[in-house]
DODO-309385 format. One record per atom (N, C-alpha, C): residue number from 1; atom name; x, y, z. Coordinates in steps of 0.05 Angstrom, whole numbers, plus 5000, padded with zeros to 4 digits. Example, Ala and Ser with C-alpha at 12.3 -4.5 7.8 and 13.67 -1.06 7.14 Angstrom:
<nodes>
+-----+------+------+------+------+
! pos ! site !   px !   py !   pz !
+-----+------+------+------+------+
!   1 !    N ! 5264 ! 4886 ! 5156 !
!   1 !   CA ! 5246 ! 4910 ! 5156 !
!   1 !    C ! 5264 ! 4934 ! 5156 !
!   2 !    N ! 5257 ! 4955 ! 5142 !
!   2 !   CA ! 5273 ! 4979 ! 5143 !
!   2 !    C ! 5258 ! 5001 ! 5157 !
+-----+------+------+------+------+
</nodes>
This chain:
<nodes>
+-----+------+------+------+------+
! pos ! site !   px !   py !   pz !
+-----+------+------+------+------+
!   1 !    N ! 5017 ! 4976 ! 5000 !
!   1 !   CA ! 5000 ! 5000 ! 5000 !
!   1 !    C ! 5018 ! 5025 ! 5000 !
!   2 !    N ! 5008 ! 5048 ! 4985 !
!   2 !   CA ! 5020 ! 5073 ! 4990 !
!   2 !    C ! 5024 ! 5095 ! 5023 !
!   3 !    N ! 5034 ! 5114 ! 5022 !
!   3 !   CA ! 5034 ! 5130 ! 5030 !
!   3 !    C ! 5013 ! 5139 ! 5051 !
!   4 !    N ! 5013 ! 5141 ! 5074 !
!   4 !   CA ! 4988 ! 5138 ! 5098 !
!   4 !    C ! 4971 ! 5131 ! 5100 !
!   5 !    N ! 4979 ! 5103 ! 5092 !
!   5 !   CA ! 4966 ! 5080 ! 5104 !
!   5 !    C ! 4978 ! 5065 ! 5125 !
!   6 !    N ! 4956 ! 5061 ! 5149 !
!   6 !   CA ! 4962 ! 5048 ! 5164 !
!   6 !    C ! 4951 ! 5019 ! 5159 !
!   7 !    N ! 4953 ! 4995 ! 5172 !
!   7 !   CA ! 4933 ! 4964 ! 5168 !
!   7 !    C ! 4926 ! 4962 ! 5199 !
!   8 !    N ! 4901 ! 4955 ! 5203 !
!   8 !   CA ! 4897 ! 4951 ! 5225 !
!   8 !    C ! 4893 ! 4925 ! 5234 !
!   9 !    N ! 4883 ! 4910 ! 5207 !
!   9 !   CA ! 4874 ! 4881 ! 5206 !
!   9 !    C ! 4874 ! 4865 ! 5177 !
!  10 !    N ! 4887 ! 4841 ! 5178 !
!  10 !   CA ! 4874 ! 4836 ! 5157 !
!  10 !    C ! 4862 ! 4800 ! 5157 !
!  11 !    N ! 4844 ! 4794 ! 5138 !
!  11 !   CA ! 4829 ! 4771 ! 5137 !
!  11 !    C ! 4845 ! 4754 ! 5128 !
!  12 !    N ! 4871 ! 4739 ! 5136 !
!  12 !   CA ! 4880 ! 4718 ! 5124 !
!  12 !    C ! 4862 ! 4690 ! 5120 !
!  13 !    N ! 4843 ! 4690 ! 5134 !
!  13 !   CA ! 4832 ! 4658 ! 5133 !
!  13 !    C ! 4813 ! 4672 ! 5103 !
!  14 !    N ! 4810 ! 4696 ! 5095 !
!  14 !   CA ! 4793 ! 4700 ! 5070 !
!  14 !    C ! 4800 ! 4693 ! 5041 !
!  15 !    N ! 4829 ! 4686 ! 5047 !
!  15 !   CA ! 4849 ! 4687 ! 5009 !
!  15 !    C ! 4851 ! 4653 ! 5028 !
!  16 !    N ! 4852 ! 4642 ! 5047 !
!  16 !   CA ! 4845 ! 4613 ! 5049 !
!  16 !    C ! 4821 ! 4598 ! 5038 !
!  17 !    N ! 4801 ! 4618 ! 5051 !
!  17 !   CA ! 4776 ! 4594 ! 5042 !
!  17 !    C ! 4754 ! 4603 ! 5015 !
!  18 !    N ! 4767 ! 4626 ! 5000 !
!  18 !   CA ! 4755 ! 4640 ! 4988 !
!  18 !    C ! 4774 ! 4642 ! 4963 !
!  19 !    N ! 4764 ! 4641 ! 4938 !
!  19 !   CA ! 4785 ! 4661 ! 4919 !
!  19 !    C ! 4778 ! 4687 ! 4909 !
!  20 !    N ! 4783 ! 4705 ! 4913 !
!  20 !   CA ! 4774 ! 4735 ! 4909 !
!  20 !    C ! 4782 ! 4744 ! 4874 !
!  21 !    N ! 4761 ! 4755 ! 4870 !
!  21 !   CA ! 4761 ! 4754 ! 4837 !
!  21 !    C ! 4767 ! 4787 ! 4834 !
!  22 !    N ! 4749 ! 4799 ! 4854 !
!  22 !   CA ! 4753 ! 4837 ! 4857 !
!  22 !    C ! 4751 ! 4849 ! 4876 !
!  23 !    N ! 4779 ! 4862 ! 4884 !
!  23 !   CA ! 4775 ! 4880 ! 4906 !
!  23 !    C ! 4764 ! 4912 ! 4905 !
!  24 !    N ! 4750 ! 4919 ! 4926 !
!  24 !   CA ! 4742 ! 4943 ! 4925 !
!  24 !    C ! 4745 ! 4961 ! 4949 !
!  25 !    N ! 4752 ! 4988 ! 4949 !
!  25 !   CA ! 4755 ! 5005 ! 4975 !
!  25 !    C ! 4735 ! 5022 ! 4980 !
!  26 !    N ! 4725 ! 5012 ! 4997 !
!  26 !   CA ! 4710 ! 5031 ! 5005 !
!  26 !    C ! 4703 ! 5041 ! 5037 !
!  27 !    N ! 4699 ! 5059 ! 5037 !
!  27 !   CA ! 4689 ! 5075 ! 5065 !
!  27 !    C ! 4676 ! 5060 ! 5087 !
!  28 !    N ! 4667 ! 5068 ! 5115 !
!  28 !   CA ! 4659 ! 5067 ! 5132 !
!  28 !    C ! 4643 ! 5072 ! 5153 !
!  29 !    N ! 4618 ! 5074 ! 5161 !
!  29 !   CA ! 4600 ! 5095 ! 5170 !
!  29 !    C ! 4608 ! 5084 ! 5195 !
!  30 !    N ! 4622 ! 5103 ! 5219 !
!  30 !   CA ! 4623 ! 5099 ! 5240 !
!  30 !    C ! 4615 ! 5115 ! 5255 !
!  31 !    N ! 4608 ! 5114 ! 5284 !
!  31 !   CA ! 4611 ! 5122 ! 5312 !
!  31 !    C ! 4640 ! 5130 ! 5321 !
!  32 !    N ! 4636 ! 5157 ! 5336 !
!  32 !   CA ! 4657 ! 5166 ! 5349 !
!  32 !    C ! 4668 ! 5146 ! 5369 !
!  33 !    N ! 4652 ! 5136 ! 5390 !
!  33 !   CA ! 4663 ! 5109 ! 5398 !
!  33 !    C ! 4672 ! 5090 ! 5389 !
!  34 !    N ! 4660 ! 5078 ! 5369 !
!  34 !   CA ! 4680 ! 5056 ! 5345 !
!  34 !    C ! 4694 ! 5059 ! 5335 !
!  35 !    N ! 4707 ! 5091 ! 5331 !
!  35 !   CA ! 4727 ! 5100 ! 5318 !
!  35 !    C ! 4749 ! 5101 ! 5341 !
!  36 !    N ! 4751 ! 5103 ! 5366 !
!  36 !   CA ! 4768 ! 5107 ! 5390 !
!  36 !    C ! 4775 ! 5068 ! 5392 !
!  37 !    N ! 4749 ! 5059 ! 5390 !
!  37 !   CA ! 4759 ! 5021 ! 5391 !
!  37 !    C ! 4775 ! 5016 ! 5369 !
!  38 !    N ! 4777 ! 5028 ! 5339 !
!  38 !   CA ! 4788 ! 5014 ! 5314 !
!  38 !    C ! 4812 ! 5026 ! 5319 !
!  39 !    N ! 4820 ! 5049 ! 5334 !
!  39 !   CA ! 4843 ! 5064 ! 5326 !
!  39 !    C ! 4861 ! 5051 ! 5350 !
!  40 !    N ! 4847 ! 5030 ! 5372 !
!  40 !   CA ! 4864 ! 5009 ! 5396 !
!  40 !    C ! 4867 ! 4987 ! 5388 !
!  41 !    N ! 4852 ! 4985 ! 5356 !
!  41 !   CA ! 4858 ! 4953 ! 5348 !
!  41 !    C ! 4833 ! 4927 ! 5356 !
!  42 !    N ! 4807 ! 4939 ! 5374 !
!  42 !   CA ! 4790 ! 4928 ! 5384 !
!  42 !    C ! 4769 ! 4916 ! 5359 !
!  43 !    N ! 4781 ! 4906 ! 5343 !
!  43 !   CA ! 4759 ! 4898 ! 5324 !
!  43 !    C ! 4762 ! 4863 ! 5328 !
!  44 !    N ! 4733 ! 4855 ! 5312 !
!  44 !   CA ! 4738 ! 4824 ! 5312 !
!  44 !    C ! 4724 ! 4820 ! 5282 !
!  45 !    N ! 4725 ! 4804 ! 5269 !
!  45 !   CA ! 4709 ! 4796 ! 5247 !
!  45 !    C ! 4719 ! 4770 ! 5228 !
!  46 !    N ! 4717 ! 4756 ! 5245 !
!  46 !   CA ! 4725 ! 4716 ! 5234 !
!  46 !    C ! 4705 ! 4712 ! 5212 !
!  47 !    N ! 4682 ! 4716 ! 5216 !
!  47 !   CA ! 4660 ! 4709 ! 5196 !
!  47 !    C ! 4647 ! 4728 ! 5184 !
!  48 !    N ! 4660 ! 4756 ! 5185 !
!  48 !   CA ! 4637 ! 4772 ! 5171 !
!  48 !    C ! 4637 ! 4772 ! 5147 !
!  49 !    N ! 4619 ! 4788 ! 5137 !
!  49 !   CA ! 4613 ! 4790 ! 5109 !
!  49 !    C ! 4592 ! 4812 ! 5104 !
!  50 !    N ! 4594 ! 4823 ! 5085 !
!  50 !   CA ! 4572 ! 4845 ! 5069 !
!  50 !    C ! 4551 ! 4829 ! 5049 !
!  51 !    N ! 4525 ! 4848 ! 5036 !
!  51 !   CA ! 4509 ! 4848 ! 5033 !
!  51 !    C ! 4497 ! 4871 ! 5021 !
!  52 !    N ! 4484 ! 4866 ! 5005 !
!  52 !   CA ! 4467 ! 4883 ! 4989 !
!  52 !    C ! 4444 ! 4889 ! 4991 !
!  53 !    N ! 4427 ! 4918 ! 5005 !
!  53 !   CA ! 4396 ! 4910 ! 5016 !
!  53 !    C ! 4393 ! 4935 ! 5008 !
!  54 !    N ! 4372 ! 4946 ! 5002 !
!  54 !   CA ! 4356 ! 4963 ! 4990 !
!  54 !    C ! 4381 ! 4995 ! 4970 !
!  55 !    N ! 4394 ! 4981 ! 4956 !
!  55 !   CA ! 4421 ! 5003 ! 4943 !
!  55 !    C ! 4443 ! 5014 ! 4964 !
!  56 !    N ! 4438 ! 4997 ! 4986 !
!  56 !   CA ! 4465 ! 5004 ! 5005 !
!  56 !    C ! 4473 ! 4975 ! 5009 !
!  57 !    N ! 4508 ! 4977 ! 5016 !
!  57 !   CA ! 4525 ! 4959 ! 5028 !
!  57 !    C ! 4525 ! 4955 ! 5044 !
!  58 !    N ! 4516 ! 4931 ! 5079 !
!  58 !   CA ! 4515 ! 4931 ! 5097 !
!  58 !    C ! 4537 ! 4908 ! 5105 !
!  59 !    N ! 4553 ! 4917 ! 5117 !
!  59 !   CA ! 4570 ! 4898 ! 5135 !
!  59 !    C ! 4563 ! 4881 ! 5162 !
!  60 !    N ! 4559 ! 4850 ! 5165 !
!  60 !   CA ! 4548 ! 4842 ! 5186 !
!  60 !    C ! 4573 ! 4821 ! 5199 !
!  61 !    N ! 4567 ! 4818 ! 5228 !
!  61 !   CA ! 4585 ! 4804 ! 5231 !
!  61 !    C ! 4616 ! 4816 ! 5245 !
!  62 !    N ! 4619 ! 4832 ! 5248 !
!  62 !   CA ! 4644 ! 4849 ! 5247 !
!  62 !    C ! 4636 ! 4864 ! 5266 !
!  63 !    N ! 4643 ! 4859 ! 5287 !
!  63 !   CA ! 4653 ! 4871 ! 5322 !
!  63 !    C ! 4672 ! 4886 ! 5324 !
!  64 !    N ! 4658 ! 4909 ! 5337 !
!  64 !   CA ! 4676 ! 4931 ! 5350 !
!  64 !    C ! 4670 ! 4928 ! 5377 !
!  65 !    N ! 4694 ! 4931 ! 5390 !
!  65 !   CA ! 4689 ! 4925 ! 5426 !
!  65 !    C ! 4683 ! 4955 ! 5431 !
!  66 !    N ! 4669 ! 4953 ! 5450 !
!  66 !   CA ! 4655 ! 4971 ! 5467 !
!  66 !    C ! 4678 ! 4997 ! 5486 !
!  67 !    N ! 4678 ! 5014 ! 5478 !
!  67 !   CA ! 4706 ! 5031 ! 5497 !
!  67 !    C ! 4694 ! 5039 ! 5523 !
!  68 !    N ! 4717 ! 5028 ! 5546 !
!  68 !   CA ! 4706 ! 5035 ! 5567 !
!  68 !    C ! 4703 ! 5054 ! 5585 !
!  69 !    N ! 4704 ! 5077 ! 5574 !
!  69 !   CA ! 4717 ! 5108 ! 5580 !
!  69 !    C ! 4688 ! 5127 ! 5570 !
!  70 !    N ! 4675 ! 5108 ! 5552 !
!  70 !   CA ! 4648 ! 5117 ! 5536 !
!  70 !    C ! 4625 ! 5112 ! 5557 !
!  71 !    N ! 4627 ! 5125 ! 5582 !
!  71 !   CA ! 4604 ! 5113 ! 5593 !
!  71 !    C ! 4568 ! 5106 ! 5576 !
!  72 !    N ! 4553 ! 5123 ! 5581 !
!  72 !   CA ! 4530 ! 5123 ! 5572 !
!  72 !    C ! 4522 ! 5118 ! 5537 !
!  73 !    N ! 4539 ! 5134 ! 5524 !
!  73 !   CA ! 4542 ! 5142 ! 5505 !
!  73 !    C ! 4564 ! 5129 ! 5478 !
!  74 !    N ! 4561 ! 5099 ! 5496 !
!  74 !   CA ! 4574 ! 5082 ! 5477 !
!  74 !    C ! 4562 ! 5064 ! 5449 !
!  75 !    N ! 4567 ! 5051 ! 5440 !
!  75 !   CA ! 4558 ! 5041 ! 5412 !
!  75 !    C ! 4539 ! 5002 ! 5424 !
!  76 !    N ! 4534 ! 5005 ! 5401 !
!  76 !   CA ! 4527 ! 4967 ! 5398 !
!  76 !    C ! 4549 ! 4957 ! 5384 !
!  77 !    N ! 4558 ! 4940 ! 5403 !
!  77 !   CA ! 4578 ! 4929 ! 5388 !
!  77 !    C ! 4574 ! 4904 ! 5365 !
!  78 !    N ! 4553 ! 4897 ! 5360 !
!  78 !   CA ! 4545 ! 4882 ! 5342 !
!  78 !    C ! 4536 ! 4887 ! 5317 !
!  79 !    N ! 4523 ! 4915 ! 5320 !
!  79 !   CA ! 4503 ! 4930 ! 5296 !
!  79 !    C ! 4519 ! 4925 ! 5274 !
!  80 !    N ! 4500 ! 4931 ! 5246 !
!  80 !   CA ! 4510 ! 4929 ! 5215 !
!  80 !    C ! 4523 ! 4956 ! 5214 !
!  81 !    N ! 4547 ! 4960 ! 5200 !
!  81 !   CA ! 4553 ! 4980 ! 5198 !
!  81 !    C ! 4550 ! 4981 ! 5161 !
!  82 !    N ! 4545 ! 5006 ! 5154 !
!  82 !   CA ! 4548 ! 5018 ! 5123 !
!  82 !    C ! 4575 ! 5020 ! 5115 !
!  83 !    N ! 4571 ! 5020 ! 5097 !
!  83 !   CA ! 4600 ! 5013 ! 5077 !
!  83 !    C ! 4593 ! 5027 ! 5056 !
!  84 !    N ! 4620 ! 5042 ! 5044 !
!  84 !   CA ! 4606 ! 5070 ! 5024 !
!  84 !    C ! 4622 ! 5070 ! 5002 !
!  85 !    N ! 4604 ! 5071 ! 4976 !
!  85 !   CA ! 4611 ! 5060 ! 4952 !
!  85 !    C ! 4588 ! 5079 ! 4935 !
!  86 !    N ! 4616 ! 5076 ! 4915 !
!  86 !   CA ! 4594 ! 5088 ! 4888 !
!  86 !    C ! 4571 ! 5076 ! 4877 !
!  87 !    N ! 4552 ! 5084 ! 4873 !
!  87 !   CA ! 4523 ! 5070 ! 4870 !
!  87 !    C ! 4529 ! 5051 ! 4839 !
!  88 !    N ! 4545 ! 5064 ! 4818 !
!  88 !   CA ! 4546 ! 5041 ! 4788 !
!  88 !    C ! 4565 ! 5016 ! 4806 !
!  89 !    N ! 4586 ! 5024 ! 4828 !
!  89 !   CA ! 4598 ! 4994 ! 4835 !
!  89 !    C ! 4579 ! 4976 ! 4853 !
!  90 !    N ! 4560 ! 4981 ! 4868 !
!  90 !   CA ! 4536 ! 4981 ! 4880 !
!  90 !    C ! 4519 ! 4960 ! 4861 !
!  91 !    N ! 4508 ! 4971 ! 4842 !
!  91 !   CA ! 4495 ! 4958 ! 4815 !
!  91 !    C ! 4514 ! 4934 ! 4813 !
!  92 !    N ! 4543 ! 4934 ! 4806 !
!  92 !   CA ! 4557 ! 4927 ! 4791 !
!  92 !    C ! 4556 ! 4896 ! 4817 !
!  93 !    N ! 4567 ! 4902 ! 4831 !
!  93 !   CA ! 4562 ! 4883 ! 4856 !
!  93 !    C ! 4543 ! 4873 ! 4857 !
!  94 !    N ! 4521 ! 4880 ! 4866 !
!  94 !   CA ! 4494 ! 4872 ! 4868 !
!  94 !    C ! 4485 ! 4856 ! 4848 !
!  95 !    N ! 4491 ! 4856 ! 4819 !
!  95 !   CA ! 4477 ! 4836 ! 4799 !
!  95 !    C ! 4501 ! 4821 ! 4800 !
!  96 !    N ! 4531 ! 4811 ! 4809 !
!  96 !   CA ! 4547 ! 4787 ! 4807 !
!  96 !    C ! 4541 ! 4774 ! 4830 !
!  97 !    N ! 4529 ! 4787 ! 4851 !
!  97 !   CA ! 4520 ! 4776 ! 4888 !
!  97 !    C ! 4497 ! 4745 ! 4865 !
!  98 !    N ! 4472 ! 4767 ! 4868 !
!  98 !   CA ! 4462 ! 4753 ! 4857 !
!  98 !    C ! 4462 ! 4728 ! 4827 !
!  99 !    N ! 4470 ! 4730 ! 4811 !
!  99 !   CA ! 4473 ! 4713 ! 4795 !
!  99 !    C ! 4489 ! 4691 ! 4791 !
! 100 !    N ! 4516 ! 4695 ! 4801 !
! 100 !   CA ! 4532 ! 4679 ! 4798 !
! 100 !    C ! 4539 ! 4663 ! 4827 !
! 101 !    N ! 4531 ! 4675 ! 4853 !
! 101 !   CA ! 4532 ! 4669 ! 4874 !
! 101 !    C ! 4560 ! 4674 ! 4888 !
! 102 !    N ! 4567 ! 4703 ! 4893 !
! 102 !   CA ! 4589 ! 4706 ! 4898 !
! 102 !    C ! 4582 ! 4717 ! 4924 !
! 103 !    N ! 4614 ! 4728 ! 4941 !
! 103 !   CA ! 4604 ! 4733 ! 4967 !
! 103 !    C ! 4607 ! 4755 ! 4976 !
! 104 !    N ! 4604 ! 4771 ! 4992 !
! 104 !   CA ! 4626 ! 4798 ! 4995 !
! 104 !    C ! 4633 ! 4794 ! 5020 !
! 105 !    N ! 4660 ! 4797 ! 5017 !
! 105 !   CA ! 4683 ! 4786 ! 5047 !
! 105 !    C ! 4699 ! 4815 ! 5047 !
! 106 !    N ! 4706 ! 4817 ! 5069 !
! 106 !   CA ! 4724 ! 4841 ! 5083 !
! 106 !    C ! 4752 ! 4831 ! 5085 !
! 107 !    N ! 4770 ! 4835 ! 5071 !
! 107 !   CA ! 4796 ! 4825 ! 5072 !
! 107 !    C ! 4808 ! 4845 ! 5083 !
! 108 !    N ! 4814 ! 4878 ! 5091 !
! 108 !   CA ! 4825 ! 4884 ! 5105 !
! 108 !    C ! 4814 ! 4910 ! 5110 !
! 109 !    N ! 4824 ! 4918 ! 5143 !
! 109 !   CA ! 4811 ! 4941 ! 5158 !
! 109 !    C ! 4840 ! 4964 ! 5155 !
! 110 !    N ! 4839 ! 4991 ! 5149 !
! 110 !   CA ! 4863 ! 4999 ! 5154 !
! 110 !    C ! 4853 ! 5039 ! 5152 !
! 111 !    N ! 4870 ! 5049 ! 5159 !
! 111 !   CA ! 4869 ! 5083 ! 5160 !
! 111 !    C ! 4881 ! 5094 ! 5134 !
! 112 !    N ! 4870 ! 5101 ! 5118 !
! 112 !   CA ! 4886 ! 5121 ! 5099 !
! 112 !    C ! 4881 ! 5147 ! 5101 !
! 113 !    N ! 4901 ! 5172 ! 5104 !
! 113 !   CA ! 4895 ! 5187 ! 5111 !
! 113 !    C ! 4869 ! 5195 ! 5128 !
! 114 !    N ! 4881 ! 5177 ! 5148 !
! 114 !   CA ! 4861 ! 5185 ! 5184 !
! 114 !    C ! 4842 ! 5178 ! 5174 !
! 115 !    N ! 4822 ! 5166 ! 5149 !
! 115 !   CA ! 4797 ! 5155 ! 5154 !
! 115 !    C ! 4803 ! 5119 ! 5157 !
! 116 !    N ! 4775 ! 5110 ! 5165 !
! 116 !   CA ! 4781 ! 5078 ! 5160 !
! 116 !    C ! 4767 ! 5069 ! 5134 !
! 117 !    N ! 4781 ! 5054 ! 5127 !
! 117 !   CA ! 4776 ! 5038 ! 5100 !
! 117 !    C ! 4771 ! 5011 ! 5099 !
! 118 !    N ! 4752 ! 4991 ! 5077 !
! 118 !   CA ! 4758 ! 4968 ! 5078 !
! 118 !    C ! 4759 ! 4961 ! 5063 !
! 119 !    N ! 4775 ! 4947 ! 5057 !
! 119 !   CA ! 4776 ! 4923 ! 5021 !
! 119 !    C ! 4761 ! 4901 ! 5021 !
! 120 !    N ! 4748 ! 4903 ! 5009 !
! 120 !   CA ! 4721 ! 4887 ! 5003 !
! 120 !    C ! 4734 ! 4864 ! 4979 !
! 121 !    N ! 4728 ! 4848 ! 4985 !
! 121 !   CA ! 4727 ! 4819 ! 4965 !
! 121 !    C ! 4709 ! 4806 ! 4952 !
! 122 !    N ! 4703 ! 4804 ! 4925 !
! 122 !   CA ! 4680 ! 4796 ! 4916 !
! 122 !    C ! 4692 ! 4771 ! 4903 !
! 123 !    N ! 4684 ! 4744 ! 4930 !
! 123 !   CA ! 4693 ! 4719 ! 4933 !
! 123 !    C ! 4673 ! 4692 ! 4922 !
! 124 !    N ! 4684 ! 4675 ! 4916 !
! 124 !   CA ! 4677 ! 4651 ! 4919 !
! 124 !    C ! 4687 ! 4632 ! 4935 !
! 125 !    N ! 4676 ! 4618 ! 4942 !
! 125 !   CA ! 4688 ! 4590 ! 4955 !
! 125 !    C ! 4699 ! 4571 ! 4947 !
! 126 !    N ! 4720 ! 4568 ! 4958 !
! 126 !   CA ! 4738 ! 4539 ! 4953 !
! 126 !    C ! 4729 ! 4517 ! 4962 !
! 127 !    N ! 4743 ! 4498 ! 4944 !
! 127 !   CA ! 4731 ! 4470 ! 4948 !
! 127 !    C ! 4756 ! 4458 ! 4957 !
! 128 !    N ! 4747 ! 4444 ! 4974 !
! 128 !   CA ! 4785 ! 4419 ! 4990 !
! 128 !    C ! 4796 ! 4417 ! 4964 !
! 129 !    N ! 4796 ! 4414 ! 4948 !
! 129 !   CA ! 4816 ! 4402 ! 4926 !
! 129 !    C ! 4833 ! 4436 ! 4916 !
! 130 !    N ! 4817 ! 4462 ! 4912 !
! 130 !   CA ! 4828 ! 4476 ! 4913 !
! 130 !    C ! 4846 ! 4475 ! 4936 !
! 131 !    N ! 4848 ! 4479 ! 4960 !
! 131 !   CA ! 4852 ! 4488 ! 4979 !
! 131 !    C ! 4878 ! 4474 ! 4983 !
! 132 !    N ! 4877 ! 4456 ! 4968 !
! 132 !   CA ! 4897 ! 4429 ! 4972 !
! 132 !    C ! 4919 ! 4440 ! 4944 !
! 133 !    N ! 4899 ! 4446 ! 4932 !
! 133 !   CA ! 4924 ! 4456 ! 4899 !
! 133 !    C ! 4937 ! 4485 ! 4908 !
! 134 !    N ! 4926 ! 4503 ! 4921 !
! 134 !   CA ! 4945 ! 4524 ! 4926 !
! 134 !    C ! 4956 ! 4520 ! 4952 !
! 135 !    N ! 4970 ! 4499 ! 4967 !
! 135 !   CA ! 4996 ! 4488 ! 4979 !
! 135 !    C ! 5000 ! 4481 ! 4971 !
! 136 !    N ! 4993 ! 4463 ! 4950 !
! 136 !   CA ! 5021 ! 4447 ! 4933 !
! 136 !    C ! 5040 ! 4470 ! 4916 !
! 137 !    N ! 5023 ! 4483 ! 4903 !
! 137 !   CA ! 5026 ! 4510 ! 4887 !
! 137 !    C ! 5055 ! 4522 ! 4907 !
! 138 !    N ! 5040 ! 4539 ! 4935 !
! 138 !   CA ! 5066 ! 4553 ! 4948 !
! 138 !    C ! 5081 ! 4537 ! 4954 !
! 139 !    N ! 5088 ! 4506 ! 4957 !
! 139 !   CA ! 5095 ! 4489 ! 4969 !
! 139 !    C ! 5121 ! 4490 ! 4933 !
! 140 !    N ! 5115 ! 4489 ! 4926 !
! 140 !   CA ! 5132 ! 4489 ! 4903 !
! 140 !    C ! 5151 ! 4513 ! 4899 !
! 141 !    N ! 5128 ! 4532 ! 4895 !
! 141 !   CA ! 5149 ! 4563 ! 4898 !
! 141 !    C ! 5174 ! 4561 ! 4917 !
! 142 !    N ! 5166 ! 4552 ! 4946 !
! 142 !   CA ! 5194 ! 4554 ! 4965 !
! 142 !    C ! 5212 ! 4542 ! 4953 !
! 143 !    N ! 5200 ! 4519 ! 4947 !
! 143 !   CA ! 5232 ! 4499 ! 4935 !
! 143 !    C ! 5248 ! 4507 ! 4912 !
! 144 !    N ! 5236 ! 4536 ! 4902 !
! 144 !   CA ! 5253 ! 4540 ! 4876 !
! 144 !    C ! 5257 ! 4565 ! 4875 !
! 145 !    N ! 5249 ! 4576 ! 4907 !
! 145 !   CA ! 5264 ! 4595 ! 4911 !
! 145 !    C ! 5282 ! 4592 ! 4933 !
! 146 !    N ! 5283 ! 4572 ! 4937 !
! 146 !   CA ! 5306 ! 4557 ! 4961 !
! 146 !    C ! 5330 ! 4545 ! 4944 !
! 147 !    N ! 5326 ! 4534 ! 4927 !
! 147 !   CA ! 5341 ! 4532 ! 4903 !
! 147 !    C ! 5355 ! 4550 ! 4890 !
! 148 !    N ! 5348 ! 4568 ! 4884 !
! 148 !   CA ! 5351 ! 4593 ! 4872 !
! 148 !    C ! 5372 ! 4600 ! 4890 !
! 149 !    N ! 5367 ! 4612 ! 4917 !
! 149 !   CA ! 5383 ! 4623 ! 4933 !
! 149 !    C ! 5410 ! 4588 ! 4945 !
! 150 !    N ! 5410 ! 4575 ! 4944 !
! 150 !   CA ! 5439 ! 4554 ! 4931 !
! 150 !    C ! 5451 ! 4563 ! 4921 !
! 151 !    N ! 5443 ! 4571 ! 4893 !
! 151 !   CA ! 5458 ! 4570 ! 4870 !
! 151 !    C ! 5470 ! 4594 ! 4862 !
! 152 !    N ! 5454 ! 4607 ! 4884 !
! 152 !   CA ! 5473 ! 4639 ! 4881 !
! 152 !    C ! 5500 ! 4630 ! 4898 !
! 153 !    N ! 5501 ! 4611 ! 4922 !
! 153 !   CA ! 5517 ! 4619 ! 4938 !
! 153 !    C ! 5543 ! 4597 ! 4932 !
+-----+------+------+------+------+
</nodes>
């Protein structure tokens, strides 16, 4: 990534059980409280995923812990949060969700210039036999770049 960006998180088990065909960046509708939890690292999101419901993006699944300094005036830490996107990529999403059966996964949380961002993945699922061909796959790469570095020396 460029120039002020921070990463705050990212979904490795998503490029595991998923193959991502298109990434997309987009925005974040938050709470001043959620924004004090993301900027301590207080997020969780093993299973989330987005969604497409009436021309907005909704993110479900994806926990922000609660700050405890926020007495009264703190958040739900469970709620859907919005995710903010141009309405033709919107469309554009929305008819591959539906047709082809794809998914939208959050592969990573991060600050670019002091806002938060997320890269959105418009995934499918792997099948064990994939899952099994891309280790053999990296499983190969090492050995011939282990090789490689031999034969330099």
């Amino acid at each position: 990534m460029s120039e002020g960006v921070k990463v705050i998180a990212v979904n490795r088990k998503a490029r595991h059980d998923y193959t991502v065909d298109e990434t997309y960046e987009c925005g974040i509708v938050l709470m001043g409280t959620e924004i004090k939890s993301v900027r301590e690292g207080k997020i969780s999101f093993p299973d989330a995923w987005a969604e497409v419901e009436n021309g907005e993006v909704w993110l479900r699944s994806f926990r922000i812990a609660e700050n405890p300094f926020s007495s009264v005036f703190n958040h739900d830490p469970d709620r859907k949060k919005k995710l903010l996107l141009h309405k033709d990529e919107i469309k554009r999403i929305a008819r591959k969700v539906e047709e082809k059966g794809y998914t939208l996964i959050p592969l990573s949380f991060y600050f670019k210039n002091g806002k938060v961002k997320v890269e959105l993945g418009l995934c499918k699922g792997k099948k064990a036999f994939d899952k099994r061909a891309d280790i053999r796959e990296r499983d190969i790469q090492r050995e011939v770049s282990r090789e490689f570095r031999e034969k330099l020396h």
